[in-house]
C-alpha positions as CSV (number, residue, x, y, z in Angstrom):
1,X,-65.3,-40.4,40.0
2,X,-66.3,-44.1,38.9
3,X,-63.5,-46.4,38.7
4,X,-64.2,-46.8,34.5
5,X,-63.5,-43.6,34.3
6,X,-60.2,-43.5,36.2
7,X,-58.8,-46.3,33.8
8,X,-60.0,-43.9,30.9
9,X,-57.7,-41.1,31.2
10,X,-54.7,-43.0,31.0
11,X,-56.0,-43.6,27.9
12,X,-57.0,-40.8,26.8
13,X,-53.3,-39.4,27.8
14,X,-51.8,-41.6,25.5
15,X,-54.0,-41.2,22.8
16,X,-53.6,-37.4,23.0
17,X,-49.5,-37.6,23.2
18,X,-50.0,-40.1,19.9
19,X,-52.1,-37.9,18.2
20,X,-49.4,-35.1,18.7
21,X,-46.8,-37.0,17.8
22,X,-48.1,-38.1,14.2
23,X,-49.2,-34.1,14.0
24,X,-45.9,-32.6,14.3
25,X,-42.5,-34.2,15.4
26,X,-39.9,-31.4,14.5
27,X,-38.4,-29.4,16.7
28,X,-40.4,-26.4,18.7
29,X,-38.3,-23.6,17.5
30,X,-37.9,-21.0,14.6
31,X,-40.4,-21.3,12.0
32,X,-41.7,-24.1,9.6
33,X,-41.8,-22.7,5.9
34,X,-44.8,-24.1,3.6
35,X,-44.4,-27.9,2.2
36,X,-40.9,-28.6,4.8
37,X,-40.4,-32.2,5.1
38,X,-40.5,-33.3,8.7
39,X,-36.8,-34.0,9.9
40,X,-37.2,-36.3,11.7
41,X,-37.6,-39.0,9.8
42,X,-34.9,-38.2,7.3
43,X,-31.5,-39.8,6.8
44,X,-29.6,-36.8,5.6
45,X,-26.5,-36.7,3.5
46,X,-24.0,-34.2,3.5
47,X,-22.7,-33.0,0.1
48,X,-19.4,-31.3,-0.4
49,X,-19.9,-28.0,-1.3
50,X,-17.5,-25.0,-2.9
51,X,-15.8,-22.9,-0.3
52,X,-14.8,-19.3,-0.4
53,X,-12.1,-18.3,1.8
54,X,-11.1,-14.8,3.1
55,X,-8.8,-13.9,4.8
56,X,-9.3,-12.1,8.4
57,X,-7.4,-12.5,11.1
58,X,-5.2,-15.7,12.5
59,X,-7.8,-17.8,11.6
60,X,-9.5,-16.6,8.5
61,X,-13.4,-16.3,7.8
62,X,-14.7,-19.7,5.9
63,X,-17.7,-18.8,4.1
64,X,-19.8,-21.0,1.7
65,X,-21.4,-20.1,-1.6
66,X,-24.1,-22.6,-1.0
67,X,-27.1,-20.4,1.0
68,X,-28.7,-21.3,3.8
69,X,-32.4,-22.0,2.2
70,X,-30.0,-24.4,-0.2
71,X,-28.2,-25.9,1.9
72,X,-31.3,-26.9,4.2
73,X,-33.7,-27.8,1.4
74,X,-31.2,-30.3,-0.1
75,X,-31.7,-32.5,3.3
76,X,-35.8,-32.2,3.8
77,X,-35.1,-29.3,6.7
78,X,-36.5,-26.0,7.1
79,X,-34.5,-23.2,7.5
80,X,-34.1,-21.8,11.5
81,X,-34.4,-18.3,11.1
82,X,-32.4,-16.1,13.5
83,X,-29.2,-16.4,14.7
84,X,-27.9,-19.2,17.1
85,X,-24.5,-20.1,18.7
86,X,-23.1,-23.4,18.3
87,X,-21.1,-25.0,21.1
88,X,-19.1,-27.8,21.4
89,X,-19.0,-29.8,23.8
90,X,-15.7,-31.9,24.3
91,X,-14.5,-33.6,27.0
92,X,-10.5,-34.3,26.9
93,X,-7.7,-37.0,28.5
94,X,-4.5,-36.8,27.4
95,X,-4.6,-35.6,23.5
96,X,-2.9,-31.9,23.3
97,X,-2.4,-32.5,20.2
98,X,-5.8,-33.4,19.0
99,X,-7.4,-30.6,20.9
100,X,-4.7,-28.2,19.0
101,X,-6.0,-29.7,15.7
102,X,-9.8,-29.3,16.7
103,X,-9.2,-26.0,17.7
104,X,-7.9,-24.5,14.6
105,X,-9.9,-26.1,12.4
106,X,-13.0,-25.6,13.8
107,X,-12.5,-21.8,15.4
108,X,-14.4,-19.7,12.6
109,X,-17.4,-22.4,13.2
110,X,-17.6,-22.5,16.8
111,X,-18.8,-20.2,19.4
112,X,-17.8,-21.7,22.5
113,X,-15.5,-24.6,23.3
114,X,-16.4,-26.5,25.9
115,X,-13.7,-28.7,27.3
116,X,-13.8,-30.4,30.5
117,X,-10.6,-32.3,31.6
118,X,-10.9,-34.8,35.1
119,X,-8.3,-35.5,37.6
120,X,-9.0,-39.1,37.5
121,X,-8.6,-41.2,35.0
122,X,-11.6,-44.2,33.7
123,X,-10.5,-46.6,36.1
124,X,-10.2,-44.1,39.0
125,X,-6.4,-43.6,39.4
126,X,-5.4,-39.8,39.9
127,X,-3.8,-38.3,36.8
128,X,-2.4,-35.0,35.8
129,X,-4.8,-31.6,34.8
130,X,-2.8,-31.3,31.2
131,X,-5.0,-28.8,29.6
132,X,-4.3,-26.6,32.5
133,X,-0.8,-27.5,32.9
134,X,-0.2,-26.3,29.7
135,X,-2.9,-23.6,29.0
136,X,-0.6,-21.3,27.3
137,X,-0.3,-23.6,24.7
138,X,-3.9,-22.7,23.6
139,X,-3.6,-19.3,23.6
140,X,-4.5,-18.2,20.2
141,X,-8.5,-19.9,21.0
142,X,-8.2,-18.7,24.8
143,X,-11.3,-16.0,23.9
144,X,-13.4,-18.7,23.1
145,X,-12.5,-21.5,25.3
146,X,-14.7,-22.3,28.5
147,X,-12.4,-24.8,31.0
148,X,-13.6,-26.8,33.9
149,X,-11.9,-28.8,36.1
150,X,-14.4,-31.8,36.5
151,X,-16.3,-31.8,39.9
152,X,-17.4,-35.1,41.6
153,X,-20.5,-34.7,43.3
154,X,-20.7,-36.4,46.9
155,X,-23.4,-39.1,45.8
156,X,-21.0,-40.7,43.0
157,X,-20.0,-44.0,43.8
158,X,-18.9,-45.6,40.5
159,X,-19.4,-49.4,39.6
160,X,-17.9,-49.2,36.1
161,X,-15.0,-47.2,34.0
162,X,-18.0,-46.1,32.1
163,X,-19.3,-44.2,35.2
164,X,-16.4,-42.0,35.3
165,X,-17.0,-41.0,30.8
166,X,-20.3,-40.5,31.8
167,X,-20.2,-38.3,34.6
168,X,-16.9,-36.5,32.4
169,X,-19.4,-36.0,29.2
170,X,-22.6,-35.3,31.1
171,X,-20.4,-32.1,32.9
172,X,-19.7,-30.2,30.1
173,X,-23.8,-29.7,30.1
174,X,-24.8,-29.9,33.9
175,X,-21.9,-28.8,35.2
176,X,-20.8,-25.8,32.7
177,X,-23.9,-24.4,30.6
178,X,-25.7,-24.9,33.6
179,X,-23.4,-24.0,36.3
180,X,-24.1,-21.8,39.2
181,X,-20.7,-19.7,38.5
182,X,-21.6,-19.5,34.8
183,X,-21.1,-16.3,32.4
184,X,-24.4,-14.8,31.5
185,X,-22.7,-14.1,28.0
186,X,-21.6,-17.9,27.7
187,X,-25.2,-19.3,28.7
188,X,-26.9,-21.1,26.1
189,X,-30.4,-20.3,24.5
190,X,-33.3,-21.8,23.2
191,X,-32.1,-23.3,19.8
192,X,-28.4,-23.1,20.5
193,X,-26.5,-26.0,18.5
194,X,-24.8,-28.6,21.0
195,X,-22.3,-30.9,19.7
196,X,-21.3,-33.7,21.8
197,X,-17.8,-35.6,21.1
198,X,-14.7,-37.0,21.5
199,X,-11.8,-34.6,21.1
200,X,-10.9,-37.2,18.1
201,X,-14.0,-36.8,16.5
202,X,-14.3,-33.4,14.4
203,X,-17.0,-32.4,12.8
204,X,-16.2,-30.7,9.2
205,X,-16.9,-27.1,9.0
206,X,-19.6,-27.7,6.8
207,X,-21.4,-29.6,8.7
208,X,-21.5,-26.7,11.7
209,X,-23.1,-24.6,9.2
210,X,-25.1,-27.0,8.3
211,X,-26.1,-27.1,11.6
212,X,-26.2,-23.4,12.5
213,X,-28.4,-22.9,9.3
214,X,-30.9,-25.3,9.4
215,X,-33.9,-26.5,12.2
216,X,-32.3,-30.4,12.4
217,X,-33.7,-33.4,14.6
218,X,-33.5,-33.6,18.1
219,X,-31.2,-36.4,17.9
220,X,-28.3,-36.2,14.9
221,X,-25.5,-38.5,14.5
222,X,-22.7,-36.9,12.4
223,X,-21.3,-39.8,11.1
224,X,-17.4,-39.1,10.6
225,X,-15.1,-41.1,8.2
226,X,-13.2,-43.3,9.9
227,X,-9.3,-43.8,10.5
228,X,-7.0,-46.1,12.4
229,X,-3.5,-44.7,14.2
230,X,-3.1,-42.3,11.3
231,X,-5.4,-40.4,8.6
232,X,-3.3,-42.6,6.1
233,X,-5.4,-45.7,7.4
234,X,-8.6,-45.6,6.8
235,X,-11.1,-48.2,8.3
236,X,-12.4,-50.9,5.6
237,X,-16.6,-50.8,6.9
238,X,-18.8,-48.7,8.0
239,X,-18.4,-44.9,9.3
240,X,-17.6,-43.8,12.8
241,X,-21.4,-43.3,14.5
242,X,-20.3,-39.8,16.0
243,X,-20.6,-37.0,16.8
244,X,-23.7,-36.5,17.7
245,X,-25.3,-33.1,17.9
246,X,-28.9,-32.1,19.7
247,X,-30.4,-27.9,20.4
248,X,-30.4,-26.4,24.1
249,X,-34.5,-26.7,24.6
250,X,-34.3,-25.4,28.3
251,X,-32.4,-26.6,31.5
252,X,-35.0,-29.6,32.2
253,X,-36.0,-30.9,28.1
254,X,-32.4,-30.2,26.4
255,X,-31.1,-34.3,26.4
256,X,-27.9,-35.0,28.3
257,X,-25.1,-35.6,26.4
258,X,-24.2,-39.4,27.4
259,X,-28.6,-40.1,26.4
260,X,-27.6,-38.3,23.5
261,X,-24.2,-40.3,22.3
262,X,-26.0,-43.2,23.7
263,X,-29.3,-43.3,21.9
264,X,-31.5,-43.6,25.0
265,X,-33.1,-41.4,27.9
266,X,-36.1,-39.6,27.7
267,X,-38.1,-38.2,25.0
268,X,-40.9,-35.4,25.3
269,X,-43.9,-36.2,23.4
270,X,-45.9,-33.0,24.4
271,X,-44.7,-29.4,25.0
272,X,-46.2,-29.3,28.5
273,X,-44.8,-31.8,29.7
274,X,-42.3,-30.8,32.3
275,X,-39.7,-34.2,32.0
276,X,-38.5,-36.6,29.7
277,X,-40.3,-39.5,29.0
278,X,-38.6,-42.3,27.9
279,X,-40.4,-44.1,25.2
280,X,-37.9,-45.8,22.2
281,X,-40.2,-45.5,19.7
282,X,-40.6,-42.1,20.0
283,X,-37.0,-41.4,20.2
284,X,-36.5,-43.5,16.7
285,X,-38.8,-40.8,15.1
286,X,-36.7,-38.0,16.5
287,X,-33.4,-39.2,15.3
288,X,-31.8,-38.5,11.7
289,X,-28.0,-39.4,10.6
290,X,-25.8,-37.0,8.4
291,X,-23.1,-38.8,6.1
292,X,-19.3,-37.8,5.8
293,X,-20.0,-35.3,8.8
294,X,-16.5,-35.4,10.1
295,X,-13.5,-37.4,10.7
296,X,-12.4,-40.1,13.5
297,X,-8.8,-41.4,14.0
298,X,-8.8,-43.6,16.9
299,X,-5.2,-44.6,18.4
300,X,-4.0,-41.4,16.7
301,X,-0.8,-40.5,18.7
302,X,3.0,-39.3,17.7
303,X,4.3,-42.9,18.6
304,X,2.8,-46.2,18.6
305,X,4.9,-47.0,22.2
């Protein structure tokens, strides 16, 4: 082979994985109906809609009248299709509380509850296993809880508190959905919703069926209204840039939770493509943000001691 046409096929590549991109940049599951917008480029806003309630059980059955075709074709996105689970994905410190609040609110929305508690803190001191200290406390969401005691693998040497929220968020991914002691009936599957946050950011029921219903961007930020030390204090600027919420695409393609808060890591241009490649402009054609997704209270604690 000449050495012009080595340097072609480089070329070529990139050419091809353009081409592709501008063809088609939604997601490769369900189906597409005729004249969908692309979601990828869309800023979405989320509407309040009317909400039936019946009663069944502790926590009740939320239903809305708004259907799914509806509720997707008011934000550009196609419809999924069949069925999918939605986990979330929640890593949690010291806020019992909080985690009681996101619990009960969220139950009828959620599939599985991922939370996954550390016995160090961000700067690396030892601290107590709450959750599990006081698991009986969370008895009445028990059946759909999945907890894990955070694992430190032998090669982590952290540099920075941000090491130890990293490695904390990333486990609730590689750690649970993907661990090797894993449920068969709590493994995630192509198409699954993953939502990624704070135990302090909760994502409005609405939104989850939002989410369930329709095929959404690869990377969604659920902007959440925003509160200070109590929901009577409500931040004067912009809203809280999380959640963020992404779909289970397979154990190598589905984007880690801290690249998916973050806004970086890799990006797969082409389905064949065994890894992430990790181009920004491609990720900025992937991304979409949905408005009054949820609520934030940061500092939100009994006392202010």
């Amino acid at each position: 082979m000449t050495r012009g046409r080595v340097k072609v096929i480089p070329l070529a590549l990139f050419v091809l994985a353009a081409w592709w991109l501008l063809r088609t940049t939604t997601p490769p599951l369900a189906f597409t109906p005729a004249g969908a917008h692309s979601p990828t480029t869309t800023t979405a806003t989320a509407t309040t809609t009317t909400t039936t309630t019946t009663t069944t059980g502790e926590h009740g059955n939320h239903t809305l009248d708004q259907a799914p075709h509806e509720l997707c074709a008011a934000r550009g996105w196609p419809v999924f299709g069949r069925p999918r689970r939605v986990y979330d994905l929640i890593m949690v410190n010291t806020e019992l509380d909080f985690l009681e609040i996101r619990l009960h609110a969220l139950y009828d929305h959620v599939d599985w509850f991922v939370v996954v508690e550390s016995p160090k803190t961000f700067q690396g001191g030892d601290k107590a296993l709450v959750i599990r200290d006081h698991w009986d406390r969370f008895r009445p969401y028990h059946a759909k809880m999945i907890y894990h005691e955070l694992a430190f693998p032998p090669g982590f040497h952290p540099r920075r508190a941000w090491d130890y929220e990293d490695l904390q968020r990333d486990a609730t991914y590689e750690q649970v959905l993907l661990g090797q002691k894993q449920d068969p009936a709590q493994a995630p599957s192509p198409g699954d919703v993953l939502v990624v946050s704070d135990v302090d950011e909760i994502p409005r029921p609405d939104t989850l069926r939002l989410l369930r219903s329709c095929r959404f961007p690869r990377r969604l930020t659920l902007a959440s209204r925003f509160y200070y030390y109590s929901f009577q204090f409500r931040h004067d600027g912009p809203d809280w840039p999380h959640p963020q919420a992404t779909y289970f695409d397979g154990p190598r393609r589905t984007l880690k939770p801290t690249n998916l808060r973050n806004g970086d890591g890799g990006v797969v241009p082409l389905p064949w493509l065994p890894l992430a490649v990790p181009l920004p402009w491609l990720r900025a054609r992937e991304s979409a943000v949905v408005s009054y997704a949820g609520w934030h209270c940061s500092s939100c604690f009994a006392t202010m001691a």
